[in-house]
N, C-alpha and C positions, 0 to 999 in steps of 0.2 A: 222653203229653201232659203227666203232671203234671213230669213232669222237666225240660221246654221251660222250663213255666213256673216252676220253681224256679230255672231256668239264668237265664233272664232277670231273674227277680224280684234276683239275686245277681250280677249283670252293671250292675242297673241300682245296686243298693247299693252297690257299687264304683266306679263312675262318681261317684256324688254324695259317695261321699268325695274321691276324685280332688280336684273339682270344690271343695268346702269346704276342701281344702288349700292349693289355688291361690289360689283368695280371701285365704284367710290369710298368706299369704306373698306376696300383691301387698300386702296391709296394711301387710306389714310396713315391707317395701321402699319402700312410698308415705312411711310415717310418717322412715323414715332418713331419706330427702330434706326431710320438710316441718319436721319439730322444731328444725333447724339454723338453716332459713329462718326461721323463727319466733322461733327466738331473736335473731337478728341485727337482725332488723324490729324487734323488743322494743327494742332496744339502741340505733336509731338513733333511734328514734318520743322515747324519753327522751331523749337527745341534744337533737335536736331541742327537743322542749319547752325544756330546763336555756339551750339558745343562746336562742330566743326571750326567755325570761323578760329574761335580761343585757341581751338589743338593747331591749326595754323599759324597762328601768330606766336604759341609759345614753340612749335617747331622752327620757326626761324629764329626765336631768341636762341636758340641751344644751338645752330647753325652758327650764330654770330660768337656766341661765348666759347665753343668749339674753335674756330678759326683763330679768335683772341689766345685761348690758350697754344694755340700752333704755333702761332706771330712770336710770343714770349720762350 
């Protein structure tokens, strides 16, 4: 009987390693895909922002030259 239970107690130890490996290396795998995606987003998100600022600033030039041409 105590042997059963040593079998098993060492069946199950093995399993939950098993088990904490694959975790860890679905991690991994997860993170190769997501860190790329993440940076790229980083990259456009900035983009993004640097054009808005410009279309701001040239829409008030056109604000200002607008107004100029009213004034005249």
């Amino acid at each position: 009987m105590s042997k059963d239970v040593e079998s098993r107690q060492v069946k199950a130890t093995h399993f939950m390693q098993g088990v904490v490996i694959e975790a860890v290396l679905l991690l991994v795998v997860f993170l190769l895909g997501f860190v790329p995606m993440w940076l790229k987003s980083r990259e456009s998100a900035s983009r993004l922002s640097e054009a808005e600022r410009h279309l701001n600033l040239a829409q008030i030039q056109n604000a200002l030259a607008a107004a100029a041409v009213d004034v005249q």
